[in-house]
PLY file of the C-alpha trace (Angstrom):
ply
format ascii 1.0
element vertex 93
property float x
property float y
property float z
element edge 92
property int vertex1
property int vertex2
end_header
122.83 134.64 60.38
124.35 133.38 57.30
126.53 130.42 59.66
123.34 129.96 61.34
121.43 129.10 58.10
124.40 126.91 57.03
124.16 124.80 60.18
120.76 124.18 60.03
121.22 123.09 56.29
124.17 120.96 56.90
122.71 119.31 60.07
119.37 118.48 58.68
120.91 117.56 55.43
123.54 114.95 57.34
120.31 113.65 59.12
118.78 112.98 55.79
121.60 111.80 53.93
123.30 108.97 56.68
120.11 108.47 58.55
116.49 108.91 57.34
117.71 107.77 53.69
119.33 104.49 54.17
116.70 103.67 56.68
113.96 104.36 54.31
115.50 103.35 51.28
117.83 100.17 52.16
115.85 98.06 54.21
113.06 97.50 51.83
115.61 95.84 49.46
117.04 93.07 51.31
119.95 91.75 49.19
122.26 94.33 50.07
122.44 92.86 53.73
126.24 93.64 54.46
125.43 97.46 52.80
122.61 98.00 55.21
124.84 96.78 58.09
127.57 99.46 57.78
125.45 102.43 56.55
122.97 102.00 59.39
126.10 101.31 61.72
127.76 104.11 61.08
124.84 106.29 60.66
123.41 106.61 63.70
126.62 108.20 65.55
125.79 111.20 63.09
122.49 112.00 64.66
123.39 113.57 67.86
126.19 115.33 66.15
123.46 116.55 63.29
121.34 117.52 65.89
123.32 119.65 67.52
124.66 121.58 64.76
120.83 122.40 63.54
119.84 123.54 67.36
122.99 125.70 67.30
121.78 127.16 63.50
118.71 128.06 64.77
119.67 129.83 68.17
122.09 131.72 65.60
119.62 132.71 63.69
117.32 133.44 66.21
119.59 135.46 68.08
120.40 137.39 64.66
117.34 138.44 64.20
116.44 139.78 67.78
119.91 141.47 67.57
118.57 143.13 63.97
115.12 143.83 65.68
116.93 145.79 68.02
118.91 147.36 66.49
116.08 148.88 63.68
114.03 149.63 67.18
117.70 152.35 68.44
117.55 153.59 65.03
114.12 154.33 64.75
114.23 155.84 67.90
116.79 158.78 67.40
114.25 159.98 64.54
111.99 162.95 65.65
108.38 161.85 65.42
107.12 165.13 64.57
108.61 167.31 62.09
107.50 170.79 61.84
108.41 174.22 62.91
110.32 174.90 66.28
108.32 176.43 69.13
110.66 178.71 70.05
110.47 180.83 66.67
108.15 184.13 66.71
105.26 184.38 64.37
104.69 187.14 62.55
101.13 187.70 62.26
0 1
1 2
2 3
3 4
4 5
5 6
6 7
7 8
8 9
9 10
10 11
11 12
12 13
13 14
14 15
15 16
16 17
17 18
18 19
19 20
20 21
21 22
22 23
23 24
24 25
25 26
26 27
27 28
28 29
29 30
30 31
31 32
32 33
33 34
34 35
35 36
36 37
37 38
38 39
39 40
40 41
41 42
42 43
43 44
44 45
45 46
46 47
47 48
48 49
49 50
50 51
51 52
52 53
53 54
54 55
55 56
56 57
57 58
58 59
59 60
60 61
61 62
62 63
63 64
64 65
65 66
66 67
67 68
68 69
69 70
70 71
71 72
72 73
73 74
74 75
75 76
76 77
77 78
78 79
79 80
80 81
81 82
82 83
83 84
84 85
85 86
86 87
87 88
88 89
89 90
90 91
91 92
């Protein structure tokens, strides 16, 4: 779960870094035309590649987590739900 939570960090964080940033914060100034240009340029090619890492993060992690559920659910089973004495012992009265 721990490369799953990576993935996601890495592929949202590439989104935000090469894509949502320079769109947001380059355009509104202007003079660095040629700057724009190549960021946004070679931006966009990250997306897809972004994108898939994050979808892959979060079917890790989701798939972690069912695993774990599981997992607890086989454990908790083999533990006796009543404890108490055995039915097969005489009383003595």
């Amino acid at each position: 779960m721990r490369i799953g939570r990576w993935l996601i960090t890495m592929g949202l964080l590439t989104i935000a870094v090469f894509w949502l940033l320079p769109t947001a914060a380059f355009l509104p100034l202007g003079g660095w035309v040629s700057v724009i240009g190549i960021v946004l340029a070679t931006g966009d090619w990250l997306v897809l590649p972004a994108a898939i890492l994050t979808a892959a993060g979060i079917t890790i992690v989701v798939l972690g987590r069912a695993s774990e559920a599981e997992s607890r659910r086989r454990n908790l089973a083999s533990i006796p739900q009543q404890i108490g004495r055995s039915p097969s012992r005489p009383r003595i009265s």
